[in-house]
GUMI-557819 format. One record per residue (C-alpha): residue in one letter; x, y, z. Coordinates in steps of 0.02 Angstrom, whole numbers, always signed. Example, Ala and Ser with C-alpha at 12.3 -4.5 7.8 and 13.67 -1.06 7.14 Angstrom:
# GUMI-557819
@type:A, X:+615, Y:-225, Z:+390
@type:S, X:+684, Y:-53, Z:+357
END
This chain:
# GUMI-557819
@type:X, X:+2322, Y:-439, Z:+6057
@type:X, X:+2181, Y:-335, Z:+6101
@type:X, X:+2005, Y:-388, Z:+6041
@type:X, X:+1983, Y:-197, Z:+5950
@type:X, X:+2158, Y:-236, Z:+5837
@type:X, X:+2132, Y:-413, Z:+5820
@type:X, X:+1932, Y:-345, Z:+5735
@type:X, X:+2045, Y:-217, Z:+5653
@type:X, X:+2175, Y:-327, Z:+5550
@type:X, X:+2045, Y:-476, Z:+5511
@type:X, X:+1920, Y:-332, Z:+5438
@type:X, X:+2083, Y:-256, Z:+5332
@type:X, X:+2099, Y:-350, Z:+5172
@type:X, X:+2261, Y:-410, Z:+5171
@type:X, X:+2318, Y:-377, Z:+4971
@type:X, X:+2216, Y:-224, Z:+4935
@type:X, X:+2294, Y:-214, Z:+4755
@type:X, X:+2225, Y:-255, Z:+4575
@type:X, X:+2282, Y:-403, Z:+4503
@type:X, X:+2402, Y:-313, Z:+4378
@type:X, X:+2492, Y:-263, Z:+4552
@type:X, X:+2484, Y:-400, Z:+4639
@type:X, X:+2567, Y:-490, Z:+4493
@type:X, X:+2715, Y:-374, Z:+4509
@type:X, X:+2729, Y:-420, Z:+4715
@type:X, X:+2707, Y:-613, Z:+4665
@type:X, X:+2872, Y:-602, Z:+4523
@type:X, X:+3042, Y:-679, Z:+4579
@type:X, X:+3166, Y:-565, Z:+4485
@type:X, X:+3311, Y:-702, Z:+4513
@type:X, X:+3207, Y:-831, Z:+4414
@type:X, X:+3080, Y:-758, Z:+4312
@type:X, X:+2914, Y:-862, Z:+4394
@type:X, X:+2831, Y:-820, Z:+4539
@type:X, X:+2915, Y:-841, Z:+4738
@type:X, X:+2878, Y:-994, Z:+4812
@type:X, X:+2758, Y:-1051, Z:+4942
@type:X, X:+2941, Y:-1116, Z:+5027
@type:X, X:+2828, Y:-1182, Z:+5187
@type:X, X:+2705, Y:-1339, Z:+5208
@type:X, X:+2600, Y:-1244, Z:+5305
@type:X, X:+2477, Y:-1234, Z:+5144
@type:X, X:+2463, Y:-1421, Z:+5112
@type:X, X:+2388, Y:-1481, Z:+4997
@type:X, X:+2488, Y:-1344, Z:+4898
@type:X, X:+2690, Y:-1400, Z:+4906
@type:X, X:+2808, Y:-1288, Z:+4965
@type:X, X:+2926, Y:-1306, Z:+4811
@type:X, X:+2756, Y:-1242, Z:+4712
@type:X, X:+2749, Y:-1060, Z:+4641
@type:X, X:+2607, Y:-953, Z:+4739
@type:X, X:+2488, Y:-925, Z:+4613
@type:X, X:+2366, Y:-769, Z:+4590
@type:X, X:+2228, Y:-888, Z:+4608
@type:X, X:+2278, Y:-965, Z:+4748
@type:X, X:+2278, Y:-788, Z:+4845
@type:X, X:+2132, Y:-694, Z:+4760
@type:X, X:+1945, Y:-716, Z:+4761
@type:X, X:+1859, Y:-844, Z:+4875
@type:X, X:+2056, Y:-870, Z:+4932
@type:X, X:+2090, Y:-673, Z:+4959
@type:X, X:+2127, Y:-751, Z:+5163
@type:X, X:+2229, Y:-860, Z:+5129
@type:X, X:+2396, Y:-802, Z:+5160
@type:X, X:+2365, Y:-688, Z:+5351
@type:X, X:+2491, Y:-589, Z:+5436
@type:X, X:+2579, Y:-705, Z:+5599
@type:X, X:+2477, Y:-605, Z:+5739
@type:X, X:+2322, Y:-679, Z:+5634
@type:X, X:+2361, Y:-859, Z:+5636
@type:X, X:+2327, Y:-984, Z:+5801
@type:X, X:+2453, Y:-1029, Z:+5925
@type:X, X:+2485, Y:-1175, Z:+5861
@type:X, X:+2547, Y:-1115, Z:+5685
@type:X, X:+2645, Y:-983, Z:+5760
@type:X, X:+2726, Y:-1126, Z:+5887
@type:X, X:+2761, Y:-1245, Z:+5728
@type:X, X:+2833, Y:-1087, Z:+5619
@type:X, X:+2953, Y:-1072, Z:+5788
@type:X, X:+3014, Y:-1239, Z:+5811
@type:X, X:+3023, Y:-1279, Z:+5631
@type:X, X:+3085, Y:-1107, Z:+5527
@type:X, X:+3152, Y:-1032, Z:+5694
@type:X, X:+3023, Y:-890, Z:+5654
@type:X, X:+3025, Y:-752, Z:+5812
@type:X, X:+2932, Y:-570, Z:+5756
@type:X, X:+3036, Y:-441, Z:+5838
@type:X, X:+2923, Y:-306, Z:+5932
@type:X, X:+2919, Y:-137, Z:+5862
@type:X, X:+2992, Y:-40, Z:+6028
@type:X, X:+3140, Y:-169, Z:+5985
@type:X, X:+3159, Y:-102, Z:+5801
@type:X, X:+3134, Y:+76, Z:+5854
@type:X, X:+3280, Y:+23, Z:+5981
@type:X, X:+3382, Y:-17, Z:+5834
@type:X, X:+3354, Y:+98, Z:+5704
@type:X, X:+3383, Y:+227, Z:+5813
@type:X, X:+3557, Y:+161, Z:+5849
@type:X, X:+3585, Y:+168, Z:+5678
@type:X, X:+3518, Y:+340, Z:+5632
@type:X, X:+3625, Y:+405, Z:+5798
@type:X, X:+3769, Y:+340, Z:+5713
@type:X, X:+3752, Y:+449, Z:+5563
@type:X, X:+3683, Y:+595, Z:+5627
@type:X, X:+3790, Y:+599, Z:+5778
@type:X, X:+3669, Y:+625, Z:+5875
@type:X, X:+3507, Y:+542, Z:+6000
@type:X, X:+3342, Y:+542, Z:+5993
@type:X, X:+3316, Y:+594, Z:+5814
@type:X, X:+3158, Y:+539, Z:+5763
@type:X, X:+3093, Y:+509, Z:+5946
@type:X, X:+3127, Y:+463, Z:+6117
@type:X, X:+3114, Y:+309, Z:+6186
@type:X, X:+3009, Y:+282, Z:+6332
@type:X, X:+3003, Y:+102, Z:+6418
@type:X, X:+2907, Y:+1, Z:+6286
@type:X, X:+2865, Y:+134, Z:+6182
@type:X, X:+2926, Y:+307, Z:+6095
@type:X, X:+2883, Y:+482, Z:+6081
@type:X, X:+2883, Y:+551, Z:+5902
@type:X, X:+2993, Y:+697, Z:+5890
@type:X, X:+2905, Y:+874, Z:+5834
@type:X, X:+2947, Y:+974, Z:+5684
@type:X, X:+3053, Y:+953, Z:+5551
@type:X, X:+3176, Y:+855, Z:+5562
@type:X, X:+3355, Y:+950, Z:+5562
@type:X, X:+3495, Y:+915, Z:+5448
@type:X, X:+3665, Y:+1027, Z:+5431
@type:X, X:+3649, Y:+1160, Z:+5313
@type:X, X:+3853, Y:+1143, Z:+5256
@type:X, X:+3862, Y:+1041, Z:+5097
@type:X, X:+4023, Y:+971, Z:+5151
@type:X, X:+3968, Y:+876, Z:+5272
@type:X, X:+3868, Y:+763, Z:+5178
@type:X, X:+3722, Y:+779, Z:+5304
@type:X, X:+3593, Y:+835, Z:+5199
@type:X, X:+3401, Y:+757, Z:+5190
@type:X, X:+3446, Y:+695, Z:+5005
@type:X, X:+3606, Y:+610, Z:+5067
@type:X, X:+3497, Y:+524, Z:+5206
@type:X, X:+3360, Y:+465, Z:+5093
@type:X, X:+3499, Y:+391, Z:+4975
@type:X, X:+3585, Y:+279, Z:+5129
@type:X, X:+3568, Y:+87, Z:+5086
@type:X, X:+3492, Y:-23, Z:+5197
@type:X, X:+3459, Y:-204, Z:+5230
@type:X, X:+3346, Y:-312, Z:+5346
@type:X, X:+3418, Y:-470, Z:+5342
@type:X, X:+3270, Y:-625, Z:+5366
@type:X, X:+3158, Y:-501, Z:+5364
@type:X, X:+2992, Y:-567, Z:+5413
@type:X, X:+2868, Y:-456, Z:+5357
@type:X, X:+2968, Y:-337, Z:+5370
@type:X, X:+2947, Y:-245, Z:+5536
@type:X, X:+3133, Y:-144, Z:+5536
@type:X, X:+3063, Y:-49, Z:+5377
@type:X, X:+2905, Y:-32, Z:+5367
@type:X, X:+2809, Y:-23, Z:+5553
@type:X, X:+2634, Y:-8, Z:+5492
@type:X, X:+2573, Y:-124, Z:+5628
@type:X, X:+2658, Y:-201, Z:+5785
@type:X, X:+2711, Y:-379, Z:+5718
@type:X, X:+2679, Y:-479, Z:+5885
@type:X, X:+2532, Y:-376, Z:+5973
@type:X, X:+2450, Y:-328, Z:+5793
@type:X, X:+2420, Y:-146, Z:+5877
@type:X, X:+2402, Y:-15, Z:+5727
@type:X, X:+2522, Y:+116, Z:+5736
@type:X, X:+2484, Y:+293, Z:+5635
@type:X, X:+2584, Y:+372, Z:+5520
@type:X, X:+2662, Y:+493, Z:+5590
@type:X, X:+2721, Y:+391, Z:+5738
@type:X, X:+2799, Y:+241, Z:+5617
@type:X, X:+2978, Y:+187, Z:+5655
@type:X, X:+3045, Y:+81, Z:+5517
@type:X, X:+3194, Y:+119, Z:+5422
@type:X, X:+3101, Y:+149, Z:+5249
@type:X, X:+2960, Y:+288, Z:+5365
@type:X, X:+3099, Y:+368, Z:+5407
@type:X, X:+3170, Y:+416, Z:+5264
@type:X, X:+2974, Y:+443, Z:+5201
@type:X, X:+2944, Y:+553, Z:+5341
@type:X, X:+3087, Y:+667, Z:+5284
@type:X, X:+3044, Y:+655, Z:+5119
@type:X, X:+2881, Y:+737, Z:+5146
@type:X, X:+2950, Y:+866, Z:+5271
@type:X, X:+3074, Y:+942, Z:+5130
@type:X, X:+2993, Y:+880, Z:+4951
@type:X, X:+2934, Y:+1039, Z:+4866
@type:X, X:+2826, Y:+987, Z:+4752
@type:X, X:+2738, Y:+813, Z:+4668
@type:X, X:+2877, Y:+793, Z:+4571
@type:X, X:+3017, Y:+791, Z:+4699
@type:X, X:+2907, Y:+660, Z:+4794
@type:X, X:+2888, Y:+553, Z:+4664
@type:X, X:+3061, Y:+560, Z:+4640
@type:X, X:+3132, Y:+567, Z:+4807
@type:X, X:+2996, Y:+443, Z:+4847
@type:X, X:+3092, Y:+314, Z:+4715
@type:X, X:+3267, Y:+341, Z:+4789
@type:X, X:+3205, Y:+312, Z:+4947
@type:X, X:+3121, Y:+129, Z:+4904
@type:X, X:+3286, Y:+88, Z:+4782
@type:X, X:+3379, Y:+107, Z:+4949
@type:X, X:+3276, Y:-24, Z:+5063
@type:X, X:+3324, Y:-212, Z:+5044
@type:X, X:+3270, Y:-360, Z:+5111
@type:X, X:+3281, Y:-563, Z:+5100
@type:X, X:+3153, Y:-680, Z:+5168
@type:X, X:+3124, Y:-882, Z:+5132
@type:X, X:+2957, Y:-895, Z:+5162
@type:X, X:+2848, Y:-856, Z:+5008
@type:X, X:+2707, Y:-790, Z:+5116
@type:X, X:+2802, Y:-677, Z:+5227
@type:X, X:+2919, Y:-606, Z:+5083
@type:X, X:+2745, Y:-575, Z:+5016
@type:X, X:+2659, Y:-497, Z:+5177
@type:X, X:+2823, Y:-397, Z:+5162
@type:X, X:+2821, Y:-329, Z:+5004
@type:X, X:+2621, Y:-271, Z:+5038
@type:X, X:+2682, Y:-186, Z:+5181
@type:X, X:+2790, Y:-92, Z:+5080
@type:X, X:+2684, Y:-51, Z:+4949
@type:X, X:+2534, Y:-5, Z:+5056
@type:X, X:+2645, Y:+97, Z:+5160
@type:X, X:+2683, Y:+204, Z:+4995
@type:X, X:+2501, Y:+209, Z:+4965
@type:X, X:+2472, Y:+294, Z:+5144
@type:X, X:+2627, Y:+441, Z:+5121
@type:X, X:+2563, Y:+478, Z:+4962
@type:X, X:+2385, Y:+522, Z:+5009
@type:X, X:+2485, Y:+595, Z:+5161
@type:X, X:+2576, Y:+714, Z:+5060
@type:X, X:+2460, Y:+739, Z:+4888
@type:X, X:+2287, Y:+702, Z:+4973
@type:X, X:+2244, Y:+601, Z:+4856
@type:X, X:+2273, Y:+412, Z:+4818
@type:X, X:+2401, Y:+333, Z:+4709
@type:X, X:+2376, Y:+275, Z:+4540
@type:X, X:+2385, Y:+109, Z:+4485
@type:X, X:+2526, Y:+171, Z:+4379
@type:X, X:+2616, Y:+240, Z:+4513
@type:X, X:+2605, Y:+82, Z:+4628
@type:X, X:+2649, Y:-19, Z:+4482
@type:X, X:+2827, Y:+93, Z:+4467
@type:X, X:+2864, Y:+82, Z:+4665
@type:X, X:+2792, Y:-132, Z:+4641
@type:X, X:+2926, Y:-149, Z:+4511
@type:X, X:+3061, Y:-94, Z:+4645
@type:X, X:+2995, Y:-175, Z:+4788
@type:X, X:+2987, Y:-346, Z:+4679
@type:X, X:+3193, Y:-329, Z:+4659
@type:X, X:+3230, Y:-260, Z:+4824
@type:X, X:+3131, Y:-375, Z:+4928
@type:X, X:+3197, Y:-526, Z:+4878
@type:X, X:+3169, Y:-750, Z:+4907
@type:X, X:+3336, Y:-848, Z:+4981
@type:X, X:+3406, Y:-944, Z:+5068
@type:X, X:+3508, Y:-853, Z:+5198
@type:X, X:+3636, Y:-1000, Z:+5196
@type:X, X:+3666, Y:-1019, Z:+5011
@type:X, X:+3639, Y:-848, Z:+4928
@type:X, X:+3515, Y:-955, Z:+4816
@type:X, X:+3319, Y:-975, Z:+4771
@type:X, X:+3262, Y:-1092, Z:+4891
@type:X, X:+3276, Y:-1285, Z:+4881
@type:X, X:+3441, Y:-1262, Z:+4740
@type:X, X:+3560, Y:-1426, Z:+4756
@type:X, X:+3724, Y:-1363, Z:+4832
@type:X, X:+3872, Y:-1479, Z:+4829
@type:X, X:+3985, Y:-1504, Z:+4965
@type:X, X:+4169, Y:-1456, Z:+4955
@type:X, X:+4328, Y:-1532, Z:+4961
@type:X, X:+4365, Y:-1452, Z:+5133
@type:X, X:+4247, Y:-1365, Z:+5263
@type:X, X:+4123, Y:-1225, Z:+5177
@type:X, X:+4130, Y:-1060, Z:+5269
@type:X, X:+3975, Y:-962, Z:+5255
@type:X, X:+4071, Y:-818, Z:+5157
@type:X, X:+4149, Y:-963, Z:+5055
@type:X, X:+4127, Y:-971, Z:+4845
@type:X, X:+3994, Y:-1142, Z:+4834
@type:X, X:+4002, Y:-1257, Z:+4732
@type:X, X:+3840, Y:-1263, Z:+4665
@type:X, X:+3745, Y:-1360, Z:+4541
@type:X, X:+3543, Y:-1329, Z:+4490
@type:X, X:+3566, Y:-1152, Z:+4565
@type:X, X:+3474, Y:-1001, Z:+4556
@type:X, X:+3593, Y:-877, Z:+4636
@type:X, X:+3487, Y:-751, Z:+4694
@type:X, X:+3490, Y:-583, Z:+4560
@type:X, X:+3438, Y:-418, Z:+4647
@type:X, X:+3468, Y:-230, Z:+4560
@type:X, X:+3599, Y:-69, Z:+4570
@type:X, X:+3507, Y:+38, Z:+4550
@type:X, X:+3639, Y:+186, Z:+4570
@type:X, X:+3732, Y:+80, Z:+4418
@type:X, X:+3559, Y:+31, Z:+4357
@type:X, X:+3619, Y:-142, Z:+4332
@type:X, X:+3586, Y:-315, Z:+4392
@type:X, X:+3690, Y:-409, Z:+4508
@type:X, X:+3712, Y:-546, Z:+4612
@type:X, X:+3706, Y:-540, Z:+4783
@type:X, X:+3844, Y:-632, Z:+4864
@type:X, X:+3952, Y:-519, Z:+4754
@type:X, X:+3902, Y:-371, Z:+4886
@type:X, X:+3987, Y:-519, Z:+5024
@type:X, X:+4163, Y:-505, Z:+5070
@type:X, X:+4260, Y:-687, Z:+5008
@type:X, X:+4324, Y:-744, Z:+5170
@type:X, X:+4521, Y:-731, Z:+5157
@type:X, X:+4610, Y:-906, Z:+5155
END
């Protein structure tokens, strides 16, 4: 990382919220308490422990640093033991854009891929005016999506380059959730259809992460990236009511587990009488299986009730 953006992330305050916020981005849905730390990398503090407001504000407000900020070492021990690898953002670009081709039928949507690195594309951009077709900007912004592990959450919201740490501006962003923003401010008429365009479009991004800090890290990336369209598009900042409405859905949609069990971390799951599948039903005792929100049926569920039961 360049000397400039490494000066540039340690002088940006890393949870910029009040603590009525932050509280929000700190509440596991599934359980009711706060996420947990989930990592020794904060001894004396146990992993199994809740992350406290405390323990992250004040004379602690550095505690908790995106990956690109810690030493080689850390980022060498997260690797061997959490097999943690940051993907770089010209690989999510890569990606998403595979998936957005896919729907629209079409390349080079947002931008064009260059080597390492993209050009954003200009004007609007262009969805088909026949209702039939189901290709209109609301239908986009209302398209589900998922980043599985996700880190801190580089495939949705790309406000910085996970492994260089390089800043990258609005309007050149890349992740799945700026790309339905970006259309959302290219067709919203007024404050009102933001706002609630801007809601659909956050009830539509999910993601699961086991490490407290990162699912943290991940759900302040989302949030501040909602701060940034909105002054984008209203010139003016959010209010703390309106980052506490957009919190609330982050804190269900962003979501602690265990990839492998469907579960809070560090639940007790028994073994079966035969060999467990990963798409099998467990057998679980002490569980928390993990609760996240319809929002379309505006309803809790489970989550491994969205997984196909492997067929016996």
């Amino acid at each position: 990382m360049e000397q400039s953006e490494r000066e540039h992330l340690q002088k940006t305050q890393t949870f910029p919220f009040s603590e009525k916020i932050l509280s929000v981005l700190l509440t596991d849905r599934t359980t009711g308490k706060n996420i947990l730390w989930a990592t020794d990398d904060y001894a004396p503090v146990s992993a199994k422990s809740q992350i406290q407001l405390e323990q992250i504000t004040g004379n602690n407000s550095d505690r908790i640093k995106p990956r690109i900020q810690k030493n080689k070492a850390e980022q060498s021990e997260r690797t061997r033991n959490k097999a943690e690898v940051f993907t770089p953002s010209w690989i999510c670009n890569a990606q998403n854009n595979l998936i957005d081709e896919a729907w629209f039928v079409k390349k080079n949507v947002f931008n064009t891929e260059n080597e390492k690195q993209w050009k954003t594309s200009d004007g609007k951009i262009p969805f088909s005016k026949d209702i039939e077709s189901g290709r209109t900007w609301q239908d986009y912004v209302k398209l589900s999506r998922l980043e599985i592990a996700c880190g801190e959450a580089p495939y949705l919201a790309s406000r910085y380059d996970t492994v260089t740490g390089k800043h990258i501006k609005l309007s050149d962003r890349i992740g799945l959730l700026d790309r339905k923003m970006r259309v959302v401010c290219e067709n919203a008429a007024d404050t009102a259809e933001y706002f609630l365009w801007t809601e659909v479009a956050f009830q539509n991004i999910y993601g699961f992460e086991l490490q407290g800090d990162n699912l943290l890290l991940a759900r302040a990336n989302l949030l501040l990236s909602f701060n940034e369209y909105t002054k984008h598009f209203l010139k003016r900042n959010p209010t703390e009511n309106e980052q506490l409405k957009i919190a609330e859905i982050i804190s269900w949609n962003l979501w602690q587990m265990d990839g492998l069990t469907f579960s809070t971390p560090f639940s007790t799951v028994a073994e079966n009488d035969g060999q467990a599948f990963l798409f099998d039903e467990l057998n679980v005792t002490e569980n928390f299986p993990c609760k996240i929100m319809d929002w379309k049926e505006n309803k809790i569920i489970l989550y491994k009730s969205l997984l196909k039961k492997r067929s016996v």
